[in-house]
N, CA, C and O atoms as a DFTB+ gen file, in Angstrom:
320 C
 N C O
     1  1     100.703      89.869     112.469
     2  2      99.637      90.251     113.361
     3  2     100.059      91.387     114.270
     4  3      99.307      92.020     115.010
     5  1     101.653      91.600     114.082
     6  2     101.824      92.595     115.721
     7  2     101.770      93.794     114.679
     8  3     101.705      94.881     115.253
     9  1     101.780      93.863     113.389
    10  2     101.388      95.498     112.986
    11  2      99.696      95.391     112.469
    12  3      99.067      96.232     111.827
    13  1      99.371      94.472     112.829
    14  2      97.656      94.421     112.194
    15  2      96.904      95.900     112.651
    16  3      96.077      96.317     111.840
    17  1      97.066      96.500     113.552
    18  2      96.612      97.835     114.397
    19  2      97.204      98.778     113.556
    20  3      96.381      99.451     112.935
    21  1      98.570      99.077     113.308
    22  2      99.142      99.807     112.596
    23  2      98.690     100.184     110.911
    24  3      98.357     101.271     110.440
    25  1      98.803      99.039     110.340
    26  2      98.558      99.057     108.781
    27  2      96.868      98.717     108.473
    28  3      96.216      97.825     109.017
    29  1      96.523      99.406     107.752
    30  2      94.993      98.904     107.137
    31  2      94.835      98.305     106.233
    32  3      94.022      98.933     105.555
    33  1      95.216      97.083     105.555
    34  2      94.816      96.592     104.485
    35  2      93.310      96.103     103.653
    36  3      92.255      95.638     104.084
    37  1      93.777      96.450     102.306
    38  2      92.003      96.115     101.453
    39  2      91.213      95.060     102.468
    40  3      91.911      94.075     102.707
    41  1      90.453      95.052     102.849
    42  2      89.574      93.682     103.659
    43  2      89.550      92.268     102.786
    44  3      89.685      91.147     103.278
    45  1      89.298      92.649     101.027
    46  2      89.620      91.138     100.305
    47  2      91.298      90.632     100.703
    48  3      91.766      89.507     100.878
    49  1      91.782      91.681     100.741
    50  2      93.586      90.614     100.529
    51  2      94.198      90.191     101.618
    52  3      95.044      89.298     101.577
    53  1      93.744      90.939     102.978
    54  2      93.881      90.672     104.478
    55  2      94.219      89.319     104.816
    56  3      95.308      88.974     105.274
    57  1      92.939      88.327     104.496
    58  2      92.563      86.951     104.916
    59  2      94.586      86.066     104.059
    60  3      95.507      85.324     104.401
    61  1      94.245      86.684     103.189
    62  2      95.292      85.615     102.249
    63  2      96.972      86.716     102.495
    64  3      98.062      86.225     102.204
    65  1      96.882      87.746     102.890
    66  2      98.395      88.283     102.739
    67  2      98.928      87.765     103.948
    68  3      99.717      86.856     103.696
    69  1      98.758      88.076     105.652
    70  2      99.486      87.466     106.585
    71  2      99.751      86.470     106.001
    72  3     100.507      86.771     105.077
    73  1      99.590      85.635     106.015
    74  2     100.168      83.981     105.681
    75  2     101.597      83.964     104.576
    76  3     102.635      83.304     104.531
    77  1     101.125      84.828     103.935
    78  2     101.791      84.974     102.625
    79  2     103.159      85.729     102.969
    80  3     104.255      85.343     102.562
    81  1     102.895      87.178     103.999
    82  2     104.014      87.421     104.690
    83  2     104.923      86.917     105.554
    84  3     106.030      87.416     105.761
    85  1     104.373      85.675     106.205
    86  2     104.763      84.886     107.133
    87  2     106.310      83.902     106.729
    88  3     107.455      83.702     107.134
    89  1     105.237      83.473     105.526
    90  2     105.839      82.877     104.854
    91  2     107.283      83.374     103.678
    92  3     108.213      82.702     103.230
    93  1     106.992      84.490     103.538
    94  2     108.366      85.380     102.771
    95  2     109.157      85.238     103.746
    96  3     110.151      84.583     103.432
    97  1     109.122      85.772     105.411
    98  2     110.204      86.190     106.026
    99  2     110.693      84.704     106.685
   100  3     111.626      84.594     107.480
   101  1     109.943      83.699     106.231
   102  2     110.338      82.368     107.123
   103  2     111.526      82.280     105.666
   104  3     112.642      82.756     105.874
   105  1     111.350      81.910     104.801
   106  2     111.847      81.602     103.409
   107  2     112.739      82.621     103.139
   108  3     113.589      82.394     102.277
   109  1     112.727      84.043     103.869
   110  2     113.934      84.513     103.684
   111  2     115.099      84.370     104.592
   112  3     116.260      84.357     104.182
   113  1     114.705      84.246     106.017
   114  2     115.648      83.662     107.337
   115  2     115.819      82.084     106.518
   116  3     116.992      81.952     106.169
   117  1     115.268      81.315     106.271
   118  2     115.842      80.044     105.738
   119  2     117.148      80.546     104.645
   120  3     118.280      80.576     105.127
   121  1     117.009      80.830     103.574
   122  2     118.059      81.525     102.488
   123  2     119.121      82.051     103.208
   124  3     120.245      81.557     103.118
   125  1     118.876      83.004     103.915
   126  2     120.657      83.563     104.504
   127  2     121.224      82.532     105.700
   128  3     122.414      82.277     105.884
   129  1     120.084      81.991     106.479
   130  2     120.675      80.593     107.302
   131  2     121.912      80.039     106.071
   132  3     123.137      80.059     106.194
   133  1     121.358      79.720     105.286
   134  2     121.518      78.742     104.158
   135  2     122.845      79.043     103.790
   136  3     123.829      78.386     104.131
   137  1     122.848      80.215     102.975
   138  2     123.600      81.088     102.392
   139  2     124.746      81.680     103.388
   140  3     125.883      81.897     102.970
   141  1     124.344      81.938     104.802
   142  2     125.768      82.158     105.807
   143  2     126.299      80.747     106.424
   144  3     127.237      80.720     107.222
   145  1     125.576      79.510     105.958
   146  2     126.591      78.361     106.258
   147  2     127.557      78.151     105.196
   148  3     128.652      77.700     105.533
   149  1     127.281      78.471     103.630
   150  2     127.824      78.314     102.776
   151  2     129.280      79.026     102.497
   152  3     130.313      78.538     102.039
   153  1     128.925      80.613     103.028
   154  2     130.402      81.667     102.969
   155  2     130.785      81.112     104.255
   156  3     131.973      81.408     104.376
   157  1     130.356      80.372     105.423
   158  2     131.508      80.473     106.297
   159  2     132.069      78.886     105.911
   160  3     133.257      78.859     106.231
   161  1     131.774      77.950     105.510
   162  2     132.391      76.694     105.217
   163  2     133.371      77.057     103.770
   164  3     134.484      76.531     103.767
   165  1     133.143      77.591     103.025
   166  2     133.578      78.121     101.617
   167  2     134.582      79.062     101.678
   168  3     135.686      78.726     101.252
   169  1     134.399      80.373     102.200
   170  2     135.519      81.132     102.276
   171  2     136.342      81.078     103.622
   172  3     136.226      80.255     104.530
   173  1     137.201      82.150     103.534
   174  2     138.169      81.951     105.182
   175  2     137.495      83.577     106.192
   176  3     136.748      84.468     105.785
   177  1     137.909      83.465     107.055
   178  2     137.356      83.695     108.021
   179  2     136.615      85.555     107.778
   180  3     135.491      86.021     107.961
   181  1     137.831      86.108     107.334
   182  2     137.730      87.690     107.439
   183  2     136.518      87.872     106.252
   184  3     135.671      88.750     106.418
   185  1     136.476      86.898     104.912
   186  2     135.213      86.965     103.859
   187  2     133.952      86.697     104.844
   188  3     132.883      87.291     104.985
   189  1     134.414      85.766     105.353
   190  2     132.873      85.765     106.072
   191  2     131.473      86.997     107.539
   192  3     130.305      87.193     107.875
   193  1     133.361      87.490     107.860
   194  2     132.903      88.215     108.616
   195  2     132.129      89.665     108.066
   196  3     131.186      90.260     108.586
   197  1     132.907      89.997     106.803
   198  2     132.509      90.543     105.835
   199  2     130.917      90.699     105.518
   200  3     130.084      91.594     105.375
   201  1     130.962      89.976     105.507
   202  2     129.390      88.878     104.670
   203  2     128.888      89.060     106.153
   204  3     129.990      89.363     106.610
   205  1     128.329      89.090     106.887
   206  2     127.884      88.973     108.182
   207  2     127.161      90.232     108.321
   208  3     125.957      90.480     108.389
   209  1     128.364      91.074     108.348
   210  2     128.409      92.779     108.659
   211  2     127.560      93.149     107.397
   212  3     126.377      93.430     107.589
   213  1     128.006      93.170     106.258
   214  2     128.218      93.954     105.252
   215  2     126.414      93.331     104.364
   216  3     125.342      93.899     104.157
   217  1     126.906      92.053     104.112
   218  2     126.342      91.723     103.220
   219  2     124.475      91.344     103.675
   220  3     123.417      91.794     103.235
   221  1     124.793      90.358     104.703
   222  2     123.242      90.034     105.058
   223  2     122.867      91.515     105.947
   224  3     121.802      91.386     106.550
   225  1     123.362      92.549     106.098
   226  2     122.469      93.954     106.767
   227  2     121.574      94.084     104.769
   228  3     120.401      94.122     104.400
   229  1     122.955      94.109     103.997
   230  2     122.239      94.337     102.558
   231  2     121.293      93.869     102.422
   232  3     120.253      94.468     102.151
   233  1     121.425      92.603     102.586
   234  2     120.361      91.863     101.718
   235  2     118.802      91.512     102.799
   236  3     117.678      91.093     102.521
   237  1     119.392      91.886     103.929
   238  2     117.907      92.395     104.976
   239  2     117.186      93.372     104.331
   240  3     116.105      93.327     103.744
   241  1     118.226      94.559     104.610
   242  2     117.286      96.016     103.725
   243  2     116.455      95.966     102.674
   244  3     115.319      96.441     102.712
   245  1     117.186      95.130     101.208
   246  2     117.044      94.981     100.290
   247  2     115.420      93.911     100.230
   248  3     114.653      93.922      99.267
   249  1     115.183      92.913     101.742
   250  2     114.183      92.381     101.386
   251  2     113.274      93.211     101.836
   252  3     112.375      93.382     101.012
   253  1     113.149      93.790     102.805
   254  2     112.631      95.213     103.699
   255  2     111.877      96.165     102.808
   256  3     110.716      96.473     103.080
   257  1     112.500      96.638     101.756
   258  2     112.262      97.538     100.726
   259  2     111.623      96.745      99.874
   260  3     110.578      97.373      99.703
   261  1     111.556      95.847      99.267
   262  2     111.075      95.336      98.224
   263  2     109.995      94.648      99.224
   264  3     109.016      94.509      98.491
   265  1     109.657      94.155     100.473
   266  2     108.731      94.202     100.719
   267  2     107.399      95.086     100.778
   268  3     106.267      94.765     100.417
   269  1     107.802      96.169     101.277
   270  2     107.074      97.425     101.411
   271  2     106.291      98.021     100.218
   272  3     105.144      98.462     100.150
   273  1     107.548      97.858      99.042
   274  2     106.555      98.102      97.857
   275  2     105.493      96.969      97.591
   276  3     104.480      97.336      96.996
   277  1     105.599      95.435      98.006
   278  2     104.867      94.552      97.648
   279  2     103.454      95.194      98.776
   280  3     102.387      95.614      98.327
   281  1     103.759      95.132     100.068
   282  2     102.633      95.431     100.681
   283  2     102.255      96.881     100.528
   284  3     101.511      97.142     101.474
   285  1     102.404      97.800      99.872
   286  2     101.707      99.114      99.301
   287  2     100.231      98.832      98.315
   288  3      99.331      99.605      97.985
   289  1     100.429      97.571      98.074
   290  2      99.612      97.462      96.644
   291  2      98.491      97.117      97.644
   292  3      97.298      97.217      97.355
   293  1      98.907      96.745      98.718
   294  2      97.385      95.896      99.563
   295  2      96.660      97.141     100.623
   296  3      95.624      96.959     101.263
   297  1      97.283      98.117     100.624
   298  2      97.311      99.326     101.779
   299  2      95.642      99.559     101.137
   300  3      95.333      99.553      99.945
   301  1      94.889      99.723     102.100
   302  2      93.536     100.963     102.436
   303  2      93.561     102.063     102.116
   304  3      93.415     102.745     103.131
   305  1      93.732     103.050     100.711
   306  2      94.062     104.038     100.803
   307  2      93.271     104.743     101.747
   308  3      93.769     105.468     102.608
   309  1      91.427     104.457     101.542
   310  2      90.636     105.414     102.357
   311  2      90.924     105.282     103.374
   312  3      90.821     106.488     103.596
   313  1      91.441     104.617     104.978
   314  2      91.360     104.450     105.678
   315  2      92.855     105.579     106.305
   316  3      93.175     106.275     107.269
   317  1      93.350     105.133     105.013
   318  2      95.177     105.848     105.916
   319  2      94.937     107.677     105.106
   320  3      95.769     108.559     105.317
């Protein structure tokens, strides 16, 4: 809702995408929760810090980007 002003989406996919986005970034903060209890109980200290820095900035970006192309498909062209 805090970029609803910003982005214009089709008016059919509007109603059903927030929710749907909501729900990716809850389900993706759950996964690296998940996934950074696992490298820090599993490996030793300097892998994890590793993984901290290195890896979840990656795999932020990586959902970031592959979001963007998902929400392109819903964009207003006439409007933007």
């Amino acid at each position: 809702m805090a970029m609803g002003k910003q982005i214009r989406f089709k008016p059919e996919a509007e109603q059903q995408l927030w929710p749907q986005l909501n729900l990716a970034w809850s389900l993706f903060f759950l996964f690296m929760g998940l996934l950074n209890l696992y490298v820090a109980y599993q490996f030793d200290e300097a892998t994890w810090v590793n993984f901290k820095l290195f890896g979840g900035m990656g795999l932020l970006f990586a959902f970031v980007v592959a979001q963007g192309f998902w929400l392109n498909k819903f964009i207003d062209q006439e409007e933007a």
